[in-house]
C-alpha positions in Angstrom: 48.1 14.7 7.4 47.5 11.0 8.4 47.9 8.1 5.5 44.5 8.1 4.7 43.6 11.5 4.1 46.9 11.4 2.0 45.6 8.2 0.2 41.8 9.8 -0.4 43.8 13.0 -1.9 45.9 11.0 -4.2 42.7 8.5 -5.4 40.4 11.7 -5.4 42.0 14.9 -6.0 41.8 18.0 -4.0 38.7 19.3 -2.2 36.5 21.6 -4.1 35.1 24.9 -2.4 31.3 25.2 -2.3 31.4 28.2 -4.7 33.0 25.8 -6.9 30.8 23.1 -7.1 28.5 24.6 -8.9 30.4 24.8 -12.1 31.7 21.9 -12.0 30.5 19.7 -14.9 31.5 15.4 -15.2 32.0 14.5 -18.5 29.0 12.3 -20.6 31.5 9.4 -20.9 31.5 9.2 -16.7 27.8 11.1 -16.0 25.9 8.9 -18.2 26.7 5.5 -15.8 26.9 7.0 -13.0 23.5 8.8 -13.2 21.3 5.8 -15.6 22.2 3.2 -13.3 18.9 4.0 -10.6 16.7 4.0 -13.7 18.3 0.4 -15.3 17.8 -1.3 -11.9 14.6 0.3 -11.3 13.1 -1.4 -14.6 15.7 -4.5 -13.7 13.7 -5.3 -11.1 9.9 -4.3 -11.4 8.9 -7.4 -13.5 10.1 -9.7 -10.1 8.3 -7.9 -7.9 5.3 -8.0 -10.0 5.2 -11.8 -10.1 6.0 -11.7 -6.5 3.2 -10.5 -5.5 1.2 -12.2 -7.9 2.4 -15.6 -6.1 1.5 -13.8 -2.8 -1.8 -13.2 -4.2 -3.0 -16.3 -4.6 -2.3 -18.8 -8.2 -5.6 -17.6 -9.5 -3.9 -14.4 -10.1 -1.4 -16.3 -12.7 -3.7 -15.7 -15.2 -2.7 -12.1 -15.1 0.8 -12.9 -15.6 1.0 -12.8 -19.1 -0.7 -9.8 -19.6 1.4 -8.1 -17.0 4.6 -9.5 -18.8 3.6 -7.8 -22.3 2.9 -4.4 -20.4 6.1 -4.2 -18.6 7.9 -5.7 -22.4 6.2 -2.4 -24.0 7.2 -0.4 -21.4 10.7 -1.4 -21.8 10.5 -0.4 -25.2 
């Protein structure tokens, strides 16, 4: 065994067999983070792009703004 595969089993743990994965479960405290962090970033960074292409659009389109800033608020909510 080389000195990385040694240092990936000692960080990681052993290999699981395929017909193990499947009942493998990660705990909430280490699931929840892992898995709501696409969502968070998702709505992190819609309003941005929004008003990006508002600005690409033209500054008559600023007038929208507003109303585009209370939809994405109530959809945050």
């Amino acid at each position: 065994m080389s000195v990385g595969d040694v240092s990936k089993r000692i960080l990681l743990g052993r290999k699981l067999r395929s017909s193990q994965l499947g009942e493998t479960l990660l705990p909430k405290r280490i699931a929840l983070p892992v898995f709501a962090s696409d969502a968070l970033s998702s709505v992190a960074y819609a309003p941005d792009e929004v008003f990006i292409m508002l600005a690409v659009a033209g500054a008559s389109t600023y007038v929208w703004s507003w109303k585009i800033g209370l939809a994405v608020a109530l959809v945050m909510l």
